[in-house]
MARLUM-525510 format. One record per residue (C-alpha): residue number from 1; residue in three letters; x, y, z. Coordinates in pm, 1 decimal, padded with zeros to 6 digits. Each point is the difference from the previous one (the first is absolute). Layout:
BEGIN
[NUM 'Ala' [X Y Z]];
...
! end
This chain:
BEGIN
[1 'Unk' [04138.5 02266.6 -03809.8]];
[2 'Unk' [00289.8 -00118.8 00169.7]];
[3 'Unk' [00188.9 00381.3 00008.2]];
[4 'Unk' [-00305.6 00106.0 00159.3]];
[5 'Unk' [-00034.8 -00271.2 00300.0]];
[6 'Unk' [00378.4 00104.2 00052.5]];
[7 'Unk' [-00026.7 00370.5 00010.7]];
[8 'Unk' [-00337.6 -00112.8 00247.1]];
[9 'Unk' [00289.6 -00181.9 00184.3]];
[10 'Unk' [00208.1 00293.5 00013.5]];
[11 'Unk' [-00295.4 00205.6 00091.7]];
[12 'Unk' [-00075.3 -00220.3 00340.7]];
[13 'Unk' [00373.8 -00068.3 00116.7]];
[14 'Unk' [00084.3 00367.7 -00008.5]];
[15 'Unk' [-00372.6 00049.0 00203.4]];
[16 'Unk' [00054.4 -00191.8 00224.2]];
[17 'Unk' [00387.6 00163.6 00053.8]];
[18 'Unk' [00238.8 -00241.1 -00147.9]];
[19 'Unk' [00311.2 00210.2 -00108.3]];
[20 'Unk' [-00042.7 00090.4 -00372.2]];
[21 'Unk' [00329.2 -00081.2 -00138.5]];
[22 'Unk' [-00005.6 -00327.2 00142.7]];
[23 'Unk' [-00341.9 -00092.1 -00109.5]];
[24 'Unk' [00116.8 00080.8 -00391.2]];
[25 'Unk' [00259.6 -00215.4 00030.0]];
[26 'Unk' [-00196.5 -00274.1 00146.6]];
[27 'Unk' [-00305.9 -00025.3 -00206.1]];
[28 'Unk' [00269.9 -00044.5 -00286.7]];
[29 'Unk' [00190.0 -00247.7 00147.8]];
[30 'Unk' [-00316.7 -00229.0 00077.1]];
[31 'Unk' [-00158.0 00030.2 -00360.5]];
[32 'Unk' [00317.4 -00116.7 -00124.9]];
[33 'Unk' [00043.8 -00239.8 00280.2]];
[34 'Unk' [-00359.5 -00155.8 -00130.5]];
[35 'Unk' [-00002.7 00032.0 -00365.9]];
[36 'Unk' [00370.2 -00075.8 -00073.9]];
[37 'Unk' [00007.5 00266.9 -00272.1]];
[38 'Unk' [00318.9 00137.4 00027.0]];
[39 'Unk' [00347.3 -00087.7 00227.4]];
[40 'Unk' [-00065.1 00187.0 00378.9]];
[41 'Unk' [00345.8 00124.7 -00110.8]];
[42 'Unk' [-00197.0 00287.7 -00200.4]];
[43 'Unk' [-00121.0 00161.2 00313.1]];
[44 'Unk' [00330.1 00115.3 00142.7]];
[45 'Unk' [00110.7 00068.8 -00333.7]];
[46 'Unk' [-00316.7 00240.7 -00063.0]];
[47 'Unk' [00039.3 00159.3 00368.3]];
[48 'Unk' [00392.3 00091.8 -00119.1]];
[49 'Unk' [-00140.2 00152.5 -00342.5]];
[50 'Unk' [-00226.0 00189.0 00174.7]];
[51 'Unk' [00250.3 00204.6 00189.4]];
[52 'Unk' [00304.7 -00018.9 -00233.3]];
[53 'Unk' [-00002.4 00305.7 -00065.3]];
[54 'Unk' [00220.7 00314.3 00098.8]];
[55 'Unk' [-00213.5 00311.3 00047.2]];
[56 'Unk' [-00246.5 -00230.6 00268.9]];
[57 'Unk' [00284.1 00089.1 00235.4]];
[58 'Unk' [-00086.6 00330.5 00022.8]];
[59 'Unk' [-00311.2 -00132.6 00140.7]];
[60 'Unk' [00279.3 -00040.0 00343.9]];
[61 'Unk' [00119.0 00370.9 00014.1]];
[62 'Unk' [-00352.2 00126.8 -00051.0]];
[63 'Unk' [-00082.1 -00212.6 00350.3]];
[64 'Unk' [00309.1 00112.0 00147.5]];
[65 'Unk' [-00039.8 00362.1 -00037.1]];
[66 'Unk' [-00354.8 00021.9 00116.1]];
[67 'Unk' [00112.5 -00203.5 00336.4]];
[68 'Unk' [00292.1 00252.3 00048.3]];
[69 'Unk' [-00217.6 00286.1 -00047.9]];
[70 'Unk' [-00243.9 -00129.4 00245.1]];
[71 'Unk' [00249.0 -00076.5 00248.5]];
[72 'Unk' [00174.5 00341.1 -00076.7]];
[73 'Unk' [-00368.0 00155.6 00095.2]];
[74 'Unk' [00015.2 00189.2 -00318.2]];
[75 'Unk' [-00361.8 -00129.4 -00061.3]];
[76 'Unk' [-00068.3 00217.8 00369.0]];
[77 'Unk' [00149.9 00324.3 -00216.6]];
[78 'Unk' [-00243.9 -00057.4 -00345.4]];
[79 'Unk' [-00308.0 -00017.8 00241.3]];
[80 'Unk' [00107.4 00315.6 00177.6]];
[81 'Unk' [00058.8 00161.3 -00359.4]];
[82 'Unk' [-00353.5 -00143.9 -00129.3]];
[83 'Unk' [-00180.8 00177.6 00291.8]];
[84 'Unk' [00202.3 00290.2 -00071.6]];
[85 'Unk' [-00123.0 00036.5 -00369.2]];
[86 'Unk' [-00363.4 -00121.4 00070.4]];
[87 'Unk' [-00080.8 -00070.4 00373.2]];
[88 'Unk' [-00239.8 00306.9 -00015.7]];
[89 'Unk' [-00213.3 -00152.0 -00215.8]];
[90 'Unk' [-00341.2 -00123.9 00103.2]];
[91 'Unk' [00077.1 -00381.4 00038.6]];
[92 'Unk' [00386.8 00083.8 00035.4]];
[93 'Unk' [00082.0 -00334.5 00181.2]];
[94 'Unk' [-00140.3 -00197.6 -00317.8]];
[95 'Unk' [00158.8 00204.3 -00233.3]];
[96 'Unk' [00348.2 -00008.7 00151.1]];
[97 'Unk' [-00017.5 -00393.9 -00019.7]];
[98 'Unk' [-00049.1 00016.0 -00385.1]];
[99 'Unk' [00309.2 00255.1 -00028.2]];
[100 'Unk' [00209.8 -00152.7 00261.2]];
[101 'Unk' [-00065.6 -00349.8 -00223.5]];
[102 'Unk' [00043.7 00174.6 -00358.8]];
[103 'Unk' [00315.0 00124.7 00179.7]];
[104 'Unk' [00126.6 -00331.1 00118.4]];
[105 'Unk' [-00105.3 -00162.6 -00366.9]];
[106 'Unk' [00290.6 00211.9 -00146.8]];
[107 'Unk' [00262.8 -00195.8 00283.0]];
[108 'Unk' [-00145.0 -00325.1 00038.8]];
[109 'Unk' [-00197.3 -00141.3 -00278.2]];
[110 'Unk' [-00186.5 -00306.0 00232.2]];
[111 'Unk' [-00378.4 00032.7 00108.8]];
[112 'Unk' [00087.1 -00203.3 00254.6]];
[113 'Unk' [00236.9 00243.2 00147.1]];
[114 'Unk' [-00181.3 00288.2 -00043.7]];
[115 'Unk' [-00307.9 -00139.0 00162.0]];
[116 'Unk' [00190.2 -00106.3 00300.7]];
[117 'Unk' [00204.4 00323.3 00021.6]];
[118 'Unk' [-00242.5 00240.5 -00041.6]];
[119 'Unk' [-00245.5 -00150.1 00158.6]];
[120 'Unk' [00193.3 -00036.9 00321.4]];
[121 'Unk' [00070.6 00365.5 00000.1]];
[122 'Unk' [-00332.2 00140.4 -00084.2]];
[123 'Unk' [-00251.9 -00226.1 00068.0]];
[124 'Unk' [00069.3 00125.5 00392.9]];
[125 'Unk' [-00061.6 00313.9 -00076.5]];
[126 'Unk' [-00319.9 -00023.5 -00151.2]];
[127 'Unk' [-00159.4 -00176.1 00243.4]];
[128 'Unk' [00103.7 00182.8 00263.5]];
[129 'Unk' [-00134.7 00283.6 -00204.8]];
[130 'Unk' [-00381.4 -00180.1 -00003.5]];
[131 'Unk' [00037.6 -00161.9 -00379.2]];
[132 'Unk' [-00216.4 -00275.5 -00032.4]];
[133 'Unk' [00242.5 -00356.6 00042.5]];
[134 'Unk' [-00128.9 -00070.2 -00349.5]];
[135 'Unk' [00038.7 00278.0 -00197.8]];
[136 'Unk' [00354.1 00000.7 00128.0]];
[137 'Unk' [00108.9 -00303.0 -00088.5]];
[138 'Unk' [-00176.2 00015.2 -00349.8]];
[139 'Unk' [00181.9 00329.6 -00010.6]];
[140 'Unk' [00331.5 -00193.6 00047.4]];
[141 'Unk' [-00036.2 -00293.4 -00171.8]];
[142 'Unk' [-00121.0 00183.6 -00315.7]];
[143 'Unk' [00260.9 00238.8 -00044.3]];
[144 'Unk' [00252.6 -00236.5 00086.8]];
[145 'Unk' [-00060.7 -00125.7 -00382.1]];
[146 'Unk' [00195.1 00280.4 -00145.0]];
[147 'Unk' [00304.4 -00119.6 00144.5]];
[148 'Unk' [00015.0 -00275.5 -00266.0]];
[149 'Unk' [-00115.6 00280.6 -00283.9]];
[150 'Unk' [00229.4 00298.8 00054.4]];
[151 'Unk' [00373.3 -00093.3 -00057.8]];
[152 'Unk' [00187.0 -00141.0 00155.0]];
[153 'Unk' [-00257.6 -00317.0 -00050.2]];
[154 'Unk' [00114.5 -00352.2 00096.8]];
[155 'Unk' [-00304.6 -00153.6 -00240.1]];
[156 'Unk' [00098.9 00226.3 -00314.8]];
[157 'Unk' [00332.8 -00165.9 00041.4]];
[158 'Unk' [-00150.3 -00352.0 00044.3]];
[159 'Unk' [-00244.5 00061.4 -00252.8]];
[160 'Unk' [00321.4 00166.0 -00245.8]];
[161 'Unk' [00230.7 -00342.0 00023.3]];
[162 'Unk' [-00318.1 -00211.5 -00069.8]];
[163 'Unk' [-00136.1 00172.0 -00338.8]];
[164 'Unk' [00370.5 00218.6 -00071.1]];
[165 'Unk' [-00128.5 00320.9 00006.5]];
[166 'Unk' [00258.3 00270.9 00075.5]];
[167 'Unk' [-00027.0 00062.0 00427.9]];
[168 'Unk' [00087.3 00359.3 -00095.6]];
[169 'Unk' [-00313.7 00068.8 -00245.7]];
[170 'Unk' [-00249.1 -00173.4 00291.9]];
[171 'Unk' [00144.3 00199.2 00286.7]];
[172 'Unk' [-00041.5 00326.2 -00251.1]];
[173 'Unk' [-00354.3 -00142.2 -00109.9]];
[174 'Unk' [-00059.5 -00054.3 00401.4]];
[175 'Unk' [00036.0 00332.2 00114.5]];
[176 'Unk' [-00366.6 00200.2 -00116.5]];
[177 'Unk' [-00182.9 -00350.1 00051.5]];
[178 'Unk' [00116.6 00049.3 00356.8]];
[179 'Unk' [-00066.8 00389.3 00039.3]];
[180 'Unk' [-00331.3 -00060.0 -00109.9]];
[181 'Unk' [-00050.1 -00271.8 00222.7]];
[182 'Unk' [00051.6 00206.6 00290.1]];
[183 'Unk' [-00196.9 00300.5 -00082.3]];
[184 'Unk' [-00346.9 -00217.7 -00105.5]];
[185 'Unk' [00127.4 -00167.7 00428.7]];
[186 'Unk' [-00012.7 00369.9 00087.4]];
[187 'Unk' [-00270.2 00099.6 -00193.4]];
[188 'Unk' [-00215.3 -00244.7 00200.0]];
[189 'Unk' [00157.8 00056.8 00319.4]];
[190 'Unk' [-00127.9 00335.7 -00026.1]];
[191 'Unk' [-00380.7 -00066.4 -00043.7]];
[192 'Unk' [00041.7 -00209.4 00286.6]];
[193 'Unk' [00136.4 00260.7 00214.4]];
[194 'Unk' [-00247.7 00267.1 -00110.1]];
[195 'Unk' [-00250.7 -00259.7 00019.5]];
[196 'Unk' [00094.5 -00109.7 00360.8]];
[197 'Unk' [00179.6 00314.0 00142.3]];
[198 'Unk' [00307.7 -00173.1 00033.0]];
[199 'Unk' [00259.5 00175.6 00191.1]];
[200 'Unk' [00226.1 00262.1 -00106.2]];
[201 'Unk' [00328.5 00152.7 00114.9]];
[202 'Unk' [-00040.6 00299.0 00234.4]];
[203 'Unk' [00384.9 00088.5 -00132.3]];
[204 'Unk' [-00074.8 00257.4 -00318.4]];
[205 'Unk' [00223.1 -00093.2 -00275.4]];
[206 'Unk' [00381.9 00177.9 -00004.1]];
[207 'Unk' [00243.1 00044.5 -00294.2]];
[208 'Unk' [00263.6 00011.9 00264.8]];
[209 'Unk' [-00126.5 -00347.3 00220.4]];
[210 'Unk' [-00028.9 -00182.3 -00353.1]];
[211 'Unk' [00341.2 00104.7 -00137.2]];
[212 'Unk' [00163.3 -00091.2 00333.7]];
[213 'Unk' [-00141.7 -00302.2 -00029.2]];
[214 'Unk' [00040.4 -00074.8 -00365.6]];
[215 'Unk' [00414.6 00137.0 00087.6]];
[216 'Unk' [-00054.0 -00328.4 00322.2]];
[217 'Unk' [-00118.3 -00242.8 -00265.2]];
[218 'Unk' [00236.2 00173.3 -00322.9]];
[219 'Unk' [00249.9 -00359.6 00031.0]];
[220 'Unk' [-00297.4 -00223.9 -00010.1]];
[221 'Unk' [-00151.7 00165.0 -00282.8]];
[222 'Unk' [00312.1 -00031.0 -00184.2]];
[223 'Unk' [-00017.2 -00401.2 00034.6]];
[224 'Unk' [-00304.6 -00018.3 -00301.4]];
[225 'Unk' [00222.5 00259.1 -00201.0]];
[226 'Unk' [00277.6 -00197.3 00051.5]];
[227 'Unk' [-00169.4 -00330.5 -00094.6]];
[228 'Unk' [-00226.0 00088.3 -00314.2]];
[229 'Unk' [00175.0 00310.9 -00135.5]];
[230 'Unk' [00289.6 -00248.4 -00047.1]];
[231 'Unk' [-00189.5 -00261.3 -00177.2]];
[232 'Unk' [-00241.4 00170.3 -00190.8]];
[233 'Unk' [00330.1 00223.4 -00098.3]];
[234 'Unk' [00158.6 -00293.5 -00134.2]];
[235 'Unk' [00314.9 00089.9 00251.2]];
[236 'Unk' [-00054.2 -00298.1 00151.3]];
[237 'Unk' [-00162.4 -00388.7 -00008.7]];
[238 'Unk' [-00239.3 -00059.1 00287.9]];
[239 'Unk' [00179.0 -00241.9 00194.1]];
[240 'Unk' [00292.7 00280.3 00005.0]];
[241 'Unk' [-00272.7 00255.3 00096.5]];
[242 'Unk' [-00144.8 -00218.5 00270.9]];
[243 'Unk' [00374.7 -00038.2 00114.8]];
[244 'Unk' [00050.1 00365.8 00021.8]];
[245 'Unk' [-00327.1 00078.7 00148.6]];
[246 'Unk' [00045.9 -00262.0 00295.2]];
[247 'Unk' [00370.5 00164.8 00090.7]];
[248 'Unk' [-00145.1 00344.8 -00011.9]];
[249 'Unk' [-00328.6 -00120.1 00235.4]];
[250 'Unk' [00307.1 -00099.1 00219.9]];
[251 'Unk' [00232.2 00275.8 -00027.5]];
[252 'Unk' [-00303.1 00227.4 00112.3]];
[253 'Unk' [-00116.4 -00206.9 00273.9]];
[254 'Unk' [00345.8 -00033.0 00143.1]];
[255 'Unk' [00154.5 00326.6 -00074.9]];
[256 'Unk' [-00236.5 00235.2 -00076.6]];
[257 'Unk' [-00292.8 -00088.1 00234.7]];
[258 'Unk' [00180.3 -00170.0 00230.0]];
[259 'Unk' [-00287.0 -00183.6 00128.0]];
[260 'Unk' [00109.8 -00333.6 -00107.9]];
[261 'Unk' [00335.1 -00172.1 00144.3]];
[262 'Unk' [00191.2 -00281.0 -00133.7]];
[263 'Unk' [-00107.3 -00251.2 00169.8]];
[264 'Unk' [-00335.9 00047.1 -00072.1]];
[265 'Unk' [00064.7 -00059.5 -00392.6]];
[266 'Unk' [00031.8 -00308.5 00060.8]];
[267 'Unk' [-00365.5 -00055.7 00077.8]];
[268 'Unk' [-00074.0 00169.9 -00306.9]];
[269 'Unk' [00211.0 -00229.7 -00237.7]];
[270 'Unk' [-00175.4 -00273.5 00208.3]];
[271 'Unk' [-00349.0 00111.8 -00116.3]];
[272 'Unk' [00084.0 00113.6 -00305.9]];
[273 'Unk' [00151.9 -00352.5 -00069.1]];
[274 'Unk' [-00311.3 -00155.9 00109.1]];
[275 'Unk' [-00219.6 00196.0 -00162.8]];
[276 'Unk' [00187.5 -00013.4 -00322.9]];
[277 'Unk' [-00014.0 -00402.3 00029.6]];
[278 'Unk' [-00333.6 -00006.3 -00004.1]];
[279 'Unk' [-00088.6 00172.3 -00294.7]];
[280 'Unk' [00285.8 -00206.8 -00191.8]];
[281 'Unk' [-00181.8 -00331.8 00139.2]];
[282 'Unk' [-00339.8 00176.7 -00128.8]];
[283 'Unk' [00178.4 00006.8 -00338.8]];
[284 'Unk' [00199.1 -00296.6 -00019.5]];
[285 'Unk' [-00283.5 -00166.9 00136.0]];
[286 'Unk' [-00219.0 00126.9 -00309.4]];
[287 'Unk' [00244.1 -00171.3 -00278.7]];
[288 'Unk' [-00101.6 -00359.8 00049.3]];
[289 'Unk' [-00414.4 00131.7 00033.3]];
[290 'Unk' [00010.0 00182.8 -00323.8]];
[291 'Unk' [00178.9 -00305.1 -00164.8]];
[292 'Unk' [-00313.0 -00164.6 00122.6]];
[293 'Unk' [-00269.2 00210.8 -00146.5]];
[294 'Unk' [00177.9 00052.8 -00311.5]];
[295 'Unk' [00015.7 -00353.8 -00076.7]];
[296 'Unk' [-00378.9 -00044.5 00115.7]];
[297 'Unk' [-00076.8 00270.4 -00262.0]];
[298 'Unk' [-00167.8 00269.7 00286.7]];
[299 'Unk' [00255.3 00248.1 -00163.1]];
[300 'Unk' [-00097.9 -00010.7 -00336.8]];
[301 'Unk' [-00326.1 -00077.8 00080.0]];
[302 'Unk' [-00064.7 00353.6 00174.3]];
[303 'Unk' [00210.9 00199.5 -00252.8]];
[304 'Unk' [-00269.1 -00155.0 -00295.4]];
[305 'Unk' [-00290.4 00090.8 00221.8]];
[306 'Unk' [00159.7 00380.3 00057.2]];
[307 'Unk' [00086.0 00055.0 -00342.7]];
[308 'Unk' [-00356.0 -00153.2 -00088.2]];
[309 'Unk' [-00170.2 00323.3 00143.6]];
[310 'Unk' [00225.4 00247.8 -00156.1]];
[311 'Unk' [-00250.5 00039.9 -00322.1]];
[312 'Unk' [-00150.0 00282.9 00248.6]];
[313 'Unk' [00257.9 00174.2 00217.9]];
[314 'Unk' [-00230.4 00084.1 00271.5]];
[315 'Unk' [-00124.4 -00356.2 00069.4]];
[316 'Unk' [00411.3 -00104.2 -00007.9]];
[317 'Unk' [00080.8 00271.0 00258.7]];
[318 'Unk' [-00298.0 -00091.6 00217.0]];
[319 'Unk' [00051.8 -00344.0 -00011.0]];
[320 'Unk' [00411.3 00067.3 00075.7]];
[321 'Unk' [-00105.4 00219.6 00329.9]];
[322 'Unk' [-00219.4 -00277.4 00086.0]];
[323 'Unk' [00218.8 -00253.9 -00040.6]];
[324 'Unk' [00279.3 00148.1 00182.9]];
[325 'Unk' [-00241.3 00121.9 00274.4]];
[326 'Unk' [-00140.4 -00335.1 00060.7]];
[327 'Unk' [00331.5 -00191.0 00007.8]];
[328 'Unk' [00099.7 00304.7 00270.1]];
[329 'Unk' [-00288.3 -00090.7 00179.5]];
[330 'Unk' [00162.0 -00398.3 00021.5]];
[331 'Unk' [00362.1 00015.9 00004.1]];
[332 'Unk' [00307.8 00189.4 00120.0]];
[333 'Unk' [00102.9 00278.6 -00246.0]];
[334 'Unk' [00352.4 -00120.7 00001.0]];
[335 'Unk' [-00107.7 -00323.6 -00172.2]];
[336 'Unk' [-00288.1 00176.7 -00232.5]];
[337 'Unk' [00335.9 00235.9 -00136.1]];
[338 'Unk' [00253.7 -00332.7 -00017.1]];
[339 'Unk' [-00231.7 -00258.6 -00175.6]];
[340 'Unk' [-00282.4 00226.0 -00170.9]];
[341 'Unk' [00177.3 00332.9 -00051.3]];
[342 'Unk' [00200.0 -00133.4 -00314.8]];
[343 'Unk' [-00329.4 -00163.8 -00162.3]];
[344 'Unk' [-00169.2 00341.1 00081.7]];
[345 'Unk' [00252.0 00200.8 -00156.5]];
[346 'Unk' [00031.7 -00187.7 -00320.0]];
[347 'Unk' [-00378.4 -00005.0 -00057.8]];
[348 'Unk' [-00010.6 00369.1 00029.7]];
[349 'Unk' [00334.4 00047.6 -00259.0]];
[350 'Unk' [-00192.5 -00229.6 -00235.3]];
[351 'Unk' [-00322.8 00219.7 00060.2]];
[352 'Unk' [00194.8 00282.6 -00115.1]];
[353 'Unk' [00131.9 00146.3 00357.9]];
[354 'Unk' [00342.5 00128.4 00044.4]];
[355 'Unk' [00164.6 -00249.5 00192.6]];
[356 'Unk' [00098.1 00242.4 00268.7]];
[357 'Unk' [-00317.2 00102.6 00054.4]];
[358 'Unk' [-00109.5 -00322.7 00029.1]];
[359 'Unk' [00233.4 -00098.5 00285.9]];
[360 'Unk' [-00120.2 00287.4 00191.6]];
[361 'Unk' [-00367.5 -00069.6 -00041.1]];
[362 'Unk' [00125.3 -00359.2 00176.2]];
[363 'Unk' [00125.2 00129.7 00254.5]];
[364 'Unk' [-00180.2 00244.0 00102.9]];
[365 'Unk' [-00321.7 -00251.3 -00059.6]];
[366 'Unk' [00169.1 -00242.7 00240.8]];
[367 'Unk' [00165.9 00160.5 00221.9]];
[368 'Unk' [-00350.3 00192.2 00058.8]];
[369 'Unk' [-00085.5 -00387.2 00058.6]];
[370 'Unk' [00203.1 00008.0 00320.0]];
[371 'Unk' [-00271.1 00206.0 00157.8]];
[372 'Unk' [-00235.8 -00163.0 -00120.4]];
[373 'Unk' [-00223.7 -00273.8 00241.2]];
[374 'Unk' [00055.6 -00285.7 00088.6]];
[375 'Unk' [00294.9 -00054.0 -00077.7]];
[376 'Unk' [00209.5 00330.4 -00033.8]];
[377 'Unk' [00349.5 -00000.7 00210.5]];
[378 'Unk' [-00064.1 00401.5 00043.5]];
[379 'Unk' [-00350.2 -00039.1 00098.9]];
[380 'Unk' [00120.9 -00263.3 00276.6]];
[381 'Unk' [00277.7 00209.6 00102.0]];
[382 'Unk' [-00122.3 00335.4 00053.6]];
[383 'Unk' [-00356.7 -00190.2 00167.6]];
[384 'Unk' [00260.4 -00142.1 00260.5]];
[385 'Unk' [00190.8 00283.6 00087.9]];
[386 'Unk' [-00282.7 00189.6 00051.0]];
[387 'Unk' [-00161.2 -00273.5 00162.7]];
[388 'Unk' [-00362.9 00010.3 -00162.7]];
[389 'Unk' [-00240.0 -00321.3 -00143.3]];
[390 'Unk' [00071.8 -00046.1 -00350.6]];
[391 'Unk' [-00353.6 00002.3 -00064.5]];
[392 'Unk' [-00001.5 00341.9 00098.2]];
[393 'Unk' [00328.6 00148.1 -00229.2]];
[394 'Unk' [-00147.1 -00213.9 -00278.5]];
[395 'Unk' [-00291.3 00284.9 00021.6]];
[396 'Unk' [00175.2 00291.0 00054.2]];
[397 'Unk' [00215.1 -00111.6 -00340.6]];
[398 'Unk' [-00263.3 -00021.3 -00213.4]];
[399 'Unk' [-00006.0 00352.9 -00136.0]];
[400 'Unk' [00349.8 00045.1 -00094.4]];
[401 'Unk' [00019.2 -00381.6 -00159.9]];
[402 'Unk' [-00268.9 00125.1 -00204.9]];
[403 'Unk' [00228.6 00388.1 -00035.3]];
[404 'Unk' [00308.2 -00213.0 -00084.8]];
[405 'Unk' [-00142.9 -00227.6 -00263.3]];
[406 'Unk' [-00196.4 00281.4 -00176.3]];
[407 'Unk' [00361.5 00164.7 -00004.1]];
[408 'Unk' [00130.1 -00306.4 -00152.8]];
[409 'Unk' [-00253.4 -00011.3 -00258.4]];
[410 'Unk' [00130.9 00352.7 -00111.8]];
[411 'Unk' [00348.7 -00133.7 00003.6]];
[412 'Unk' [-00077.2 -00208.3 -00248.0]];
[413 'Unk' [-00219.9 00238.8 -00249.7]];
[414 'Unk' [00248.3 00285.7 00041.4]];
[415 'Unk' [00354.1 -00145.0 -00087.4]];
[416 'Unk' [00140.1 00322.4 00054.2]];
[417 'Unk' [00003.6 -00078.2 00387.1]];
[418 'Unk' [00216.3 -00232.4 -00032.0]];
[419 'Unk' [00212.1 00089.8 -00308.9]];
[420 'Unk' [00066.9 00328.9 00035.3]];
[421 'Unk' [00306.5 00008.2 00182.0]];
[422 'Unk' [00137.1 -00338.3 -00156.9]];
[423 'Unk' [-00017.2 00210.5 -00318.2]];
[424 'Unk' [00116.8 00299.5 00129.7]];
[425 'Unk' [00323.1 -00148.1 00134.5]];
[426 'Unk' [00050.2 -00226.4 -00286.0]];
! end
């Protein structure tokens, strides 16, 4: 009873905006502060085990190279290669925003990011092309989810250091979980278009305009083959891939490109910096509030009630997708992945799930939560850039929330999504 009036607690302090690492910290502090369980002198010691740990500084490059690539406008050459491939499509607009994203997932890894990036690019666009506000920004804050599923992913490596699954076997596991993400976007996309006679490019589609503009966008493209083909290859560790990705993000912006100068990386580092302390607050900040629930019992209390339901497989699965899609619905996806992922993950390996697979259904299941109303940082993001009541993106999402989990529940019946290329690589 007492776990649930303080996740309730949680619940109306992030509602009503208080900044999430510093509420988990708080609520913490105060039970301890009343009850006199335990020395306060646990909480900082919980916030440094939470991020003792090497590989989260990848988590720093990831953020770095995705701010030198936007300041470097290589994001400006991916959407003029997108509408290349597929601007002549009925709908084009919408479909360039998934590819640009899926694109961007392979350099970034933060829905955050990708949200803000791509949605400040396209989002334009399509309303000055006549796309309803709301579709747009449901468009945009929807496919912004794959940049935490296709590799590089800043949650798989979160999610990796918390349960120790290898990094390289979830970005590898990642990868068709993301593809297929983006073609059920597209998929609906399209019967909106042809239901709506949504524009299309007068510009017929050219062999020779596409590979000029894949040849303009050839150093950005290397970035993701830089980044995963060196960890999934085993050449090198992620933090040392994240290093090499962020210099090579800056050695094409600078020298290549040309379109950023020195003293504008220093704005970059700046955000990238900030951006990076957040998320480490986020999971420092989650140390001391799992301490909490594990010693309430909530932990093992929802594993026994999980692994109570796996006598029939469906009802398990259901009530998992449920589960994940209600606490989506309640709190940030970050802190779903950081406190619940692990629990998650271990129910499923004792259910008889490959524990890679596992960690992908988690993320994908959460980070779909970031869409997901009322709550979702994507679904507030992309409504404010595009500048339309939430009310009215919360509609416009409902058919591919309801595309995305039925893609989930596959996920999770067909292992082979997610473990074929684990296997494959070895």
């Amino acid at each position: 009873m007492v776990s649930i009036f303080l996740l309730v607690l949680l619940l109306f302090f992030i509602l009503c905006g208080a900044p999430i690492g510093f509420t988990l910290i708080l609520i913490p502090f105060f039970y301890i502060l009343i009850t006199d369980a335990v020395p306060l002198v646990l909480i900082p010691s919980q916030m440094f085990n939470a991020i003792d740990s090497v590989p989260l500084t990848a988590i720093a490059f990831f953020m770095l190279t995705g701010e030198l690539m936007t300041s470097a406008t290589i994001t400006d050459r991916l959407v003029a290669l997108s509408r290349a491939l597929i601007g002549r499509m009925r709908g084009g607009l919408a479909q360039v925003n998934v590819l640009v994203s899926m694109f961007f997932a392979g350099m970034n890894g933060s829905v955050v990011a990708d949200t803000a990036t791509v949605g400040a690019l396209v989002l334009p666009a399509m309303k000055k092309a006549g796309y309803p506000p709301a579709f747009s920004a449901a468009v945009t804050g929807v496919s912004s989810t794959i940049g935490g599923i296709i590799p590089p992913s800043i949650m798989m490596i979160v999610l990796a250091n918390a349960t120790e699954i290898s990094v390289a076997a979830l970005f590898a596991a990642g990868i068709i979980p993301g593809l297929l993400i983006g073609a059920v976007i597209m998929l609906i996309n399209h019967f909106f278009a042809v239901k709506y006679n949504f524009e299309r490019s007068d510009e017929r589609f050219s062999a020779r305009r596409a590979g000029k503009e894949l040849y303009r966008s050839s150093f950005a493209l290397l970035i993701p083959v830089v980044l995963v083909g060196s960890v999934m290859g085993g050449i090198a560790s992620v933090v040392e891939a994240g290093a090499i990705t962020a210099v090579v993000a800056l050695f094409t912006g600078v020298f290549v490109y040309r379109t950023i100068k020195w003293k504008e990386c220093s704005g970059a580092f700046r955000r990238a910096f900030r951006n990076s302390a957040m998320v480490f607050i986020i999971i420092a900040a989650s140390g001391p509030f799992s301490w909490l629930l594990t010693s309430l019992g909530a932990i093992s209390d929802l594993e026994n009630w999980l692994l109570s339901l796996t006598g029939s497989p469906i009802i398990f699965i259901l009530a998992l997708i449920l589960f994940i899609f209600l606490l989506g619905t309640v709190m940030d996806s970050a802190v779903n992945i950081i406190i619940v992922g692990p629990v998650l993950v271990d129910v499923m390996a004792k259910a008889g799930f490959p524990e890679v697979q596992a960690a992908v259904v988690v993320i994908v299941g959460f980070l779909i939560g970031s869409v997901t109303p009322p709550v979702g940082v994507a679904f507030f993001t992309s409504a404010t850039i595009a500048k339309v009541r939430l009310e009215e993106v919360a509609v416009a999402l409902i058919p591919y929330l309801v595309g995305l989990f039925l893609l989930l529940f596959f996920i999770i019946v067909i292992p082979e999504l997610t473990m074929f290329l684990p296997q494959m690589m070895g």
